[in-house]
C-alpha positions in Angstrom: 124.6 47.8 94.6 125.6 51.0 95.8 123.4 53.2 97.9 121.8 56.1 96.6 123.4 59.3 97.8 122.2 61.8 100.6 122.7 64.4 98.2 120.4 62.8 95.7 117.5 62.2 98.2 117.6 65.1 99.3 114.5 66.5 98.9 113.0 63.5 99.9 114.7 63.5 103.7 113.7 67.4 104.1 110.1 65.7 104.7 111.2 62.8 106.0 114.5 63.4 108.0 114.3 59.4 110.0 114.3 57.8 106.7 115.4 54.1 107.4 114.9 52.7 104.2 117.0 50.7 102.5 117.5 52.9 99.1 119.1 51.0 96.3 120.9 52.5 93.5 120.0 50.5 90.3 120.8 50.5 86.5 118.4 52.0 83.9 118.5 48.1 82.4 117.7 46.5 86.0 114.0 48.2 86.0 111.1 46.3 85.6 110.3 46.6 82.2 107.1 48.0 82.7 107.9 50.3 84.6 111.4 51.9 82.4 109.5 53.4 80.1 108.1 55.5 83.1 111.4 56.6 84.5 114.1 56.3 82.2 113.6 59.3 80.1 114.2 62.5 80.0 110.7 64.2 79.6 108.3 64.9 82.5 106.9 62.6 84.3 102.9 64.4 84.6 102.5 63.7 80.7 103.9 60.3 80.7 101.3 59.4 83.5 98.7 61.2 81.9 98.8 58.7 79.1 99.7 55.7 80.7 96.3 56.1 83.3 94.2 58.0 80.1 93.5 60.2 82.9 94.4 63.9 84.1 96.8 63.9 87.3 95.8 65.2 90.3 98.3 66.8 92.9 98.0 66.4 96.4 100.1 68.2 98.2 101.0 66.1 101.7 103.3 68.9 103.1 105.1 72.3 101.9 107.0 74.9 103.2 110.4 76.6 102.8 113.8 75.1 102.1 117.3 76.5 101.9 118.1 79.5 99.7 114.7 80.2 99.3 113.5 76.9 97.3 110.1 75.4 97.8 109.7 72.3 99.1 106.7 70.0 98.5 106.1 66.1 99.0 103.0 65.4 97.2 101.1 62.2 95.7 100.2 62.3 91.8 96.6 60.8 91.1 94.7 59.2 89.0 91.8 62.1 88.7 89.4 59.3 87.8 90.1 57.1 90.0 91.9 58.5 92.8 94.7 56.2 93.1 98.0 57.3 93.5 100.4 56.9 90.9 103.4 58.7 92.0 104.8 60.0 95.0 107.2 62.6 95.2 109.1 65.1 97.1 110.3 68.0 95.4 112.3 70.9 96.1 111.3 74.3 93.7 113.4 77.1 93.3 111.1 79.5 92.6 112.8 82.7 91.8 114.1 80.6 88.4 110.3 81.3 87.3 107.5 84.1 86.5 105.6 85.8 89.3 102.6 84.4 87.5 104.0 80.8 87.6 105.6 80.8 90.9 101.9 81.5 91.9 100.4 78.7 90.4 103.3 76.8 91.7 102.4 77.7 95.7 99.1 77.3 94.7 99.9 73.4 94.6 96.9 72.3 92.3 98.6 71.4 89.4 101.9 69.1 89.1 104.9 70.6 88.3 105.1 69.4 85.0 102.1 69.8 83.8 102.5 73.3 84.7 105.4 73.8 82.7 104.1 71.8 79.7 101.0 74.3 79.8 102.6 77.6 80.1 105.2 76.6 77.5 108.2 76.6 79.5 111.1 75.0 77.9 113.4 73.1 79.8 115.2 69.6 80.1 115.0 66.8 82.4 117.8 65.2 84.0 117.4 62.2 86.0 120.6 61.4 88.0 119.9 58.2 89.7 117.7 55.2 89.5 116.5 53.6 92.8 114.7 50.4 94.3 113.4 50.9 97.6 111.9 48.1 100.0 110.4 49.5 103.6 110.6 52.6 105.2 109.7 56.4 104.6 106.3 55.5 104.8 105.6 55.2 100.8 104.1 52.1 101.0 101.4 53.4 102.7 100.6 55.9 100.5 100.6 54.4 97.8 98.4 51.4 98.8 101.1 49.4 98.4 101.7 45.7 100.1 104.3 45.5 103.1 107.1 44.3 101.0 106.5 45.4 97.7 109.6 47.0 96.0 109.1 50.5 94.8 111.1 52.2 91.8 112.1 55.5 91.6 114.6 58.2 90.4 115.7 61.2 91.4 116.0 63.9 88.7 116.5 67.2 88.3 115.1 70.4 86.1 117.3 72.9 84.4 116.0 76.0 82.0 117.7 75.3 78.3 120.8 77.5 79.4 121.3 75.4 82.9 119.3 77.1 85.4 118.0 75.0 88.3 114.5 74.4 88.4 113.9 71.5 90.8 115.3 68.4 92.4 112.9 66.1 92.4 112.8 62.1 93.9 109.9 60.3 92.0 108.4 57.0 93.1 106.1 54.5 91.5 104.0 52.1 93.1 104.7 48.6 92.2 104.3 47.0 89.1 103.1 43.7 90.1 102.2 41.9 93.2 104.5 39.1 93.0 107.6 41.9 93.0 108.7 41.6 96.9 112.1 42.6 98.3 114.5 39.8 98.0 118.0 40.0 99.8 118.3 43.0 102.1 
């Protein structure tokens, strides 16, 4: 399988620039079927989260700051707001001036994900994921998502346009595993 591309993890390296993980790019049919519903789709990924955990998503926002051509740049853990658990992470890169002063406020305010921002303010636009990864060590994930040493993680990296095409955000989502059994096999 072929790597996933620099340009596509973008976001993700502005936060963590000595990534050494071993990224994998994988097919839409090659993802644990639990967790395909979750990623292959072209909705947002706060409301499918939402229902999966029955629970509102928190946003914790690990790190943020400015990015090129005056974007926003975030890398944040989704929670469980019941439990606490993470349920995502994700590194995200905003362009900001693609939205209302009043949004982009709520936006740097970082309390509420992305998506569920837009779902609530009634912004329309369309999701368009342009990878889908496996990754085993490295970046740190693990970690943060309580994950064992070992454990695969799936992701994607998507991206969010207005209805006539304008850029909204590049996004790199991650999961935590699906079940403990699921190590890394054959890098």
């Amino acid at each position: 399988m072929s790597r996933v591309a620099n340009e596509l993890l973008h976001p993700l390296r502005r936060f963590r620039p000595s990534l050494d993980a071993d990224f994998e790019q994988v097919a839409p049919e090659e993802m644990p079927e639990a967790l395909r519903g979750l990623l292959v789709h072209t909705g947002d990924m706060t409301s499918r989260l939402e229902a999966l955990h029955q629970s509102r998503i928190a946003l914790e926002v690990l790190h943020a700051g400015a990015g090129e051509g005056g974007a926003y740049c975030r890398e944040v853990l989704l929670k469980n707001a019941s439990t606490g658990r993470a349920v995502e992470y994700g590194a995200i890169e905003i362009f900001l001036e693609a939205f209302e002063p009043l949004l982009r406020t709520q936006i740097l305010e970082g309390k509420i994900p992305l998506g569920g921002l837009l779902n609530t303010n009634g912004v329309r636009y369309r999701s368009e994921p342009q990878a889908y990864f496996r990754v085993c060590e490295g970046a740190g994930m693990h970690v943060l998502m309580e994950a064992a040493s070992g454990a695969w993680l799936y992701g994607r990296c998507n991206v969010l346009r207005t209805e006539t095409g304008a850029l909204l955000a590049r996004i790199v989502e991650v999961l935590p595993p699906v079940a403990k059994g699921s190590v890394c096999e054959g890098i």
